[in-house]
C-alpha positions in Angstrom: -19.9 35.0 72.1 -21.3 38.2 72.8 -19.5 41.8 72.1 -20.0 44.6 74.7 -21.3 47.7 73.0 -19.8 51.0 73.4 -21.6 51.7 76.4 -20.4 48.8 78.7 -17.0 49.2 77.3 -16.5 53.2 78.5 -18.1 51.7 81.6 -15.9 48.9 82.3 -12.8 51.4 81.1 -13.8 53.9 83.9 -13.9 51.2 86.2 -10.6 49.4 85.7 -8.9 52.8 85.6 -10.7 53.9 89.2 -9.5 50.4 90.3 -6.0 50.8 89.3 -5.6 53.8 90.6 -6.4 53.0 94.0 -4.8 49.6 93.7 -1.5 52.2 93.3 -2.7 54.5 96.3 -2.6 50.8 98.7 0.9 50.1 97.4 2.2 53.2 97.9 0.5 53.4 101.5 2.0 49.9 102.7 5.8 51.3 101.2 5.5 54.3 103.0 4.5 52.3 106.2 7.8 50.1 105.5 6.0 47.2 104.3 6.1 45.2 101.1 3.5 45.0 98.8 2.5 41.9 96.7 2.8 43.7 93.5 4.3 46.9 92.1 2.6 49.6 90.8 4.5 48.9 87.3 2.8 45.4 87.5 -1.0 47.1 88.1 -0.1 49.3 85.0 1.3 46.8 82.7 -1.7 43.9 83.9 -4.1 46.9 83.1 -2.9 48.1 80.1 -3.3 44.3 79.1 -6.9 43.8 79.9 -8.1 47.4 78.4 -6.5 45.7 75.1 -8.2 42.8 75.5 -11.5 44.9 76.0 -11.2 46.1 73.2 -11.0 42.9 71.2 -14.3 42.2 73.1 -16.0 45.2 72.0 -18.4 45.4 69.1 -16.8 48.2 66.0 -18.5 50.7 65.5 -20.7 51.7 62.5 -19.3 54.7 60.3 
């Protein structure tokens, strides 16, 4: 299987963060509005937190 190299990692990173963060912004939105959201914003961070790790398994090391 391929690895990503540093490059598509930081991009992907960047991306997933941006994504999350607005994910967070909707939920908080549809609270305020008295509605219920799908998911919490504990559940974006901790699905998050789990694919940046598995990023990272996907990512070529680098050379020293």
């Amino acid at each position: 299987m391929k690895k990503f190299n540093g490059f598509e990692k930081y991009l992907l990173e960047q991306g997933l963060n941006m994504v999350m963060e607005q994910m967070k912004i909707d939920i908080r939105q549809a609270e305020a509005k008295g509605k219920n959201a799908l998911m919490t914003e504990g559940y974006v961070d901790m699905i998050g937190k789990e694919t940046l790790e598995k990023l990272v398994s996907l990512t070529k090391k680098q050379k020293s």
